[in-house]
C-alpha positions in Angstrom: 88.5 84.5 63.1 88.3 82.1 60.1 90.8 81.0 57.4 89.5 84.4 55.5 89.3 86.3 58.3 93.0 85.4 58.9 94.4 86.5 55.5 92.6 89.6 55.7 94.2 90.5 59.1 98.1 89.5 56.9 97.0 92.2 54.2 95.8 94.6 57.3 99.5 93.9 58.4 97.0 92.7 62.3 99.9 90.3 63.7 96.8 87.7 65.3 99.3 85.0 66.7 98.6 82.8 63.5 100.6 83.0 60.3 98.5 81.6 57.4 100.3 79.2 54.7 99.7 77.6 51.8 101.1 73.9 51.1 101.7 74.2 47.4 102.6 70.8 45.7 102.0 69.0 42.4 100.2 66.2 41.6 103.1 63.5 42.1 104.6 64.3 44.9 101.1 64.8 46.5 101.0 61.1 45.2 104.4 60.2 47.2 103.0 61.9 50.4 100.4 59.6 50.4 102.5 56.4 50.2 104.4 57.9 52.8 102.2 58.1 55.2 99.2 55.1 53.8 96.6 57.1 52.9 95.6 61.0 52.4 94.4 61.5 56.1 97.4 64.0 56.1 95.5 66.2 53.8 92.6 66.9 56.2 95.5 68.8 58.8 96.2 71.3 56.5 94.5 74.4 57.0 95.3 75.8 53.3 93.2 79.3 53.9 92.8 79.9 49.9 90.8 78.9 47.2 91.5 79.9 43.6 89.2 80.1 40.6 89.3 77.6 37.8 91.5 79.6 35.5 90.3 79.8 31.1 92.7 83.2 30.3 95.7 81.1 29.7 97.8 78.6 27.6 97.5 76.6 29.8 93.9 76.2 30.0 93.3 76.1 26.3 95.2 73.4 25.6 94.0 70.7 22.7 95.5 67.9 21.7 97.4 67.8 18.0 97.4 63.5 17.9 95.2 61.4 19.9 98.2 59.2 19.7 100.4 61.6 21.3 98.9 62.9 24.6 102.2 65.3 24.9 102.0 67.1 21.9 99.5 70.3 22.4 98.6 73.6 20.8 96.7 76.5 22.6 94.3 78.9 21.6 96.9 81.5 20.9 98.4 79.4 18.1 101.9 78.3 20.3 103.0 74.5 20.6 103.8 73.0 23.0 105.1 69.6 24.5 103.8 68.4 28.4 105.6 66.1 30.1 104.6 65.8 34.1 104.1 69.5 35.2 106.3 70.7 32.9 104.9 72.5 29.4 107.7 73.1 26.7 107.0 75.8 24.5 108.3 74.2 20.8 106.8 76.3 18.3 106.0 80.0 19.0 102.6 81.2 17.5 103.8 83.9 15.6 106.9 82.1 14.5 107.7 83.1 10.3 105.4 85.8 10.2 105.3 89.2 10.1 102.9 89.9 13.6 100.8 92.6 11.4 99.3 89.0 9.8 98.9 87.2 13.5 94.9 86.0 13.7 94.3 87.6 17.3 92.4 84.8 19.3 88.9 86.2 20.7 87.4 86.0 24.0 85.2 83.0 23.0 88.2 80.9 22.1 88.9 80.9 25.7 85.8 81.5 27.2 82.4 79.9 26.5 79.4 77.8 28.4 81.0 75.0 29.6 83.6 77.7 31.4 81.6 79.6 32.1 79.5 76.5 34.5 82.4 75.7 35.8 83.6 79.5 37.0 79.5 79.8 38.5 79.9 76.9 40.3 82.8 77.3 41.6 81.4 80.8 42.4 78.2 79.1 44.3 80.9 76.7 46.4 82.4 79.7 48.6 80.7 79.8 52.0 83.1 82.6 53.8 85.2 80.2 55.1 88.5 80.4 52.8 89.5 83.8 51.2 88.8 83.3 47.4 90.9 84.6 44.4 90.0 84.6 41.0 93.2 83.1 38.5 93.8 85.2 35.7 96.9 83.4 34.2 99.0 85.2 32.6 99.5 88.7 31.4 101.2 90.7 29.2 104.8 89.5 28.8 104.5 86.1 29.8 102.0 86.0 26.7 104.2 88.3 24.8 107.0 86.2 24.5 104.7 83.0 24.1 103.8 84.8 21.0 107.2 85.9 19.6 110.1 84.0 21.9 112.1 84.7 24.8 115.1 86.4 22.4 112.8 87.9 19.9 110.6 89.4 22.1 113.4 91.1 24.0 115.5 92.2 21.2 111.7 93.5 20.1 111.8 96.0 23.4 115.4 97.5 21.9 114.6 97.3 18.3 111.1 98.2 17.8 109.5 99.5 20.7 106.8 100.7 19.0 105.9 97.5 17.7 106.5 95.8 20.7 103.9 98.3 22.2 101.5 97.6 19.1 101.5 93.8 20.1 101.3 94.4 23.9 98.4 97.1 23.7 96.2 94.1 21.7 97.2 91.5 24.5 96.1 94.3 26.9 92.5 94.7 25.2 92.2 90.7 25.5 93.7 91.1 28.9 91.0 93.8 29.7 88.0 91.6 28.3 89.2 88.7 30.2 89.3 91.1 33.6 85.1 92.0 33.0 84.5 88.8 32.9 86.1 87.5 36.0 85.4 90.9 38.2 81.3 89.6 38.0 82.3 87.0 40.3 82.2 87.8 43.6 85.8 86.9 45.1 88.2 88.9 47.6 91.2 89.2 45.0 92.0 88.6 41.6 95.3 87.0 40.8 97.7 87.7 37.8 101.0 85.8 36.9 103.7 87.6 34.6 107.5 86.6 35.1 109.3 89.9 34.5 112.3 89.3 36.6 115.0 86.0 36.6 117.3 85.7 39.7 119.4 88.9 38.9 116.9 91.5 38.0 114.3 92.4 35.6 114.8 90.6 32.4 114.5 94.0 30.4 115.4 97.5 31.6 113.0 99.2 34.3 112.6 101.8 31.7 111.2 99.3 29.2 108.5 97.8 32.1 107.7 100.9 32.9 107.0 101.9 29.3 105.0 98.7 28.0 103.6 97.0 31.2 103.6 99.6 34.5 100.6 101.6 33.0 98.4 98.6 31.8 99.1 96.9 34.6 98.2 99.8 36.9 94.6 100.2 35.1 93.9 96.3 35.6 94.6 96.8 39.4 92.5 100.3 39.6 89.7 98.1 37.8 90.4 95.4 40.4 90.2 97.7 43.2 86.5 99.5 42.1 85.6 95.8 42.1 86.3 95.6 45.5 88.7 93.2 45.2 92.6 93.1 46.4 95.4 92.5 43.5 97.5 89.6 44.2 100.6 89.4 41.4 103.0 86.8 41.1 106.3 87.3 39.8 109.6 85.5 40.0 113.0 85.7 40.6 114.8 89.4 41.7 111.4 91.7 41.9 112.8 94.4 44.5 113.9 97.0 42.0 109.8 97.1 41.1 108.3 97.1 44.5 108.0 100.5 44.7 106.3 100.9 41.4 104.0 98.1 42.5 103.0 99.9 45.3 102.9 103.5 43.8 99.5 101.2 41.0 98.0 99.8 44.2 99.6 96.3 44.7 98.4 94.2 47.6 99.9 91.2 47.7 103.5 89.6 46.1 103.7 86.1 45.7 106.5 84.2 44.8 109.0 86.0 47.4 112.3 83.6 46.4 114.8 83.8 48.7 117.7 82.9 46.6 116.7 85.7 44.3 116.7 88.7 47.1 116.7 89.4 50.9 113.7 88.8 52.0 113.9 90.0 55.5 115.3 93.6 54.3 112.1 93.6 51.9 110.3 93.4 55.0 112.0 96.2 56.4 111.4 98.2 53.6 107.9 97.8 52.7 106.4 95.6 55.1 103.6 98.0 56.4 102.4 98.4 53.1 103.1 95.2 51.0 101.8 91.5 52.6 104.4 88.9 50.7 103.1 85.1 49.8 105.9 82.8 49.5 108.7 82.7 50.9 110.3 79.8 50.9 112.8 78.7 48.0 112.5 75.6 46.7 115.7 75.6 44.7 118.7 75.2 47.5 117.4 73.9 50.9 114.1 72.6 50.2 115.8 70.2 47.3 118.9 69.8 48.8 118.8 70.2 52.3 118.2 68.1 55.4 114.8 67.9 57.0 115.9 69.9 59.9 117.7 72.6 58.3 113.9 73.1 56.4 112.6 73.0 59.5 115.0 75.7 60.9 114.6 78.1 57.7 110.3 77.4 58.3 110.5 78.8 61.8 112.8 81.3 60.7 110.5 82.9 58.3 107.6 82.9 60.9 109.8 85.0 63.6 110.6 86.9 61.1 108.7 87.6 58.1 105.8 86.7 59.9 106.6 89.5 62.6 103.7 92.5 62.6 101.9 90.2 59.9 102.0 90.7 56.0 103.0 87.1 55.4 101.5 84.1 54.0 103.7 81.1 54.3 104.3 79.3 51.0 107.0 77.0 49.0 107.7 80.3 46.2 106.9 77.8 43.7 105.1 74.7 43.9 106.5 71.4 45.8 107.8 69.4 42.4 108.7 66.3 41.4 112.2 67.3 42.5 111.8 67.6 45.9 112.6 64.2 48.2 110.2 62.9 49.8 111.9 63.1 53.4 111.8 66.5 52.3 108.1 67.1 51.4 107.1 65.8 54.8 109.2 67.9 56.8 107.8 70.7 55.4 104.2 69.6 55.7 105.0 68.7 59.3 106.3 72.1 60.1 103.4 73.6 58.7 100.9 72.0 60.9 102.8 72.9 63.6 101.4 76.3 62.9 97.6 75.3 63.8 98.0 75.2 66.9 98.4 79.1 67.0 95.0 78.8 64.7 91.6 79.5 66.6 88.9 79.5 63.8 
């Protein structure tokens, strides 16, 4: 069995002796890794079994600069501005900021999406050779772009206020969102991956009854349309996500990534809904990863192998990606612990 092969088995819930993993980081500490250990041989030991699609649906990737004097100051195709600084995007201005949203210019598919993408997606397309499972990277959906547009506050006081506004403005997101989805689903690809931060550490940031309302039904049509691709729905979401799991399995979901462990119990999610949900994550970066000794990493890596890993359904990650926070000691331990697992691998 291959790297794909492998990650199919997870989402089969086929416990094959290997648990696959992911070894997210971010472009510095990558940078201190190699110091560490003199060059980047340590890369070519990590048997990372995904590959993921140049993304063009997001703020992120529409970025353009406002002063060629001030690389940090941006503005993105929706209108919002924003300052970047390392990893790190600060949203300053909000696009529809002092306006009513009836007089909002909504950005069309070209804005994002054009030749030069368009190259870039077909050759990344042409560059998969069944070795690594491939997902294609939507960006964001429907809130996280919702309250890009409005605000945090404003966009939450919108679900309470004016729901039937706040449904006006998510239902045009969702016909963007829908013209973004043909595009991508003509690339041949085993999954198609969506990020939308509903939930913060104590539970979702709105009421159930408002995701269920606004987002639930959109969200179930883009994983049916997913699905008649052929394709499996990977979703990422932060923070406390367990009150929704059984929605997100009544649309379809295949895969949850993120899985912080500071923000619920992990193992009894497992219990619950393991047969029928693979997680992706799993390991928090916010307590012991950052703060911790390399051993006790070491000890909570193992820990989620034996058992999250148990009867497959797991892909071993960092729930968000290694940052500049992290200590180096830190970063190593956790690369070292992963490559332990390769010896269970037999590709």
């Amino acid at each position: 069995m291959n790297l794909r092969d492998q990650i199919f088995a997870a989402i089969r819930h086929e416990e094959t002796g290997f648990i696959p993993y992911e070894y997210q980081i971010d472009k510095e500490p990558e940078e201190r890794l190699t110091a560490y250990y003199g060059s980047e041989d340590w890369k070519k030991k990590l048997l990372n079994p995904l590959t993921m699609s140049p993304g063009f649906f997001d703020s992120w990737d529409t970025f353009r600069y406002i002063d060629p004097n001030d690389l940090t100051k941006r503005v993105d195709a929706y209108g919002n501005y924003w300052t970047q600084s390392r990893e790190i995007a600060h949203l300053d201005r909000n696009a529809m900021y002092g306006m009513e949203p009836g007089d909002y210019k909504w950005p069309e598919l070209s804005d994002f999406y054009g030749d030069e993408q368009n190259a870039k997606m077909q050759q990344w397309a042409d560059s998969l050779n069944g070795e690594q499972f491939s997902l294609l990277n939507l960006g964001a959906g429907h809130w996280e772009l919702i309250w890009r547009l409005l605000g945090v506050e404003d966009a939450l006081c919108m679900t309470i206020e004016d729901p039937d506004l706040f449904d006006d403005i998510i239902e045009h997101l969702d016909v963007l969102l829908n013209r973004f989805f043909d595009v991508m689903l003509e690339f041949p690809a085993d999954g198609l991956y969506i990020c939308d931060d509903w939930c913060d550490q104590r539970s979702c940031m709105f009421s159930i009854h408002t995701w269920r309302r606004h987002i639930k039904p959109r969200l179930a049509r883009l994983y049916q349309k997913t699905h008649d691709a052929g394709k499996l729905v990977f979703q990422h979401v932060c923070g406390k996500v367990d009150p929704l799991i059984p929605d997100l399995l009544e649309i379809g979901l295949d895969v949850l990534e993120s899985v912080q462990s500071e923000a619920m119990d992990v193992p009894k999610m497992k219990e619950l809904y393991g047969d029928r949900l693979t997680f992706f994550g799993g390991l928090g970066v916010q307590k012991t990863v950052q703060f911790g000794t390399p051993e006790e990493i070491r000890g909570e890596i193992r820990n989620l192998r034996s058992t999250i890993g148990k009867g497959g359904g797991f892909i071993l990650a960092p729930a968000k990606h290694l940052s500049y926070a992290v200590p180096t000691e830190n970063l190593a331990a956790i690369y070292e612990e992963f490559i332990t697992e390769n010896a269970n691998y037999h590709g």
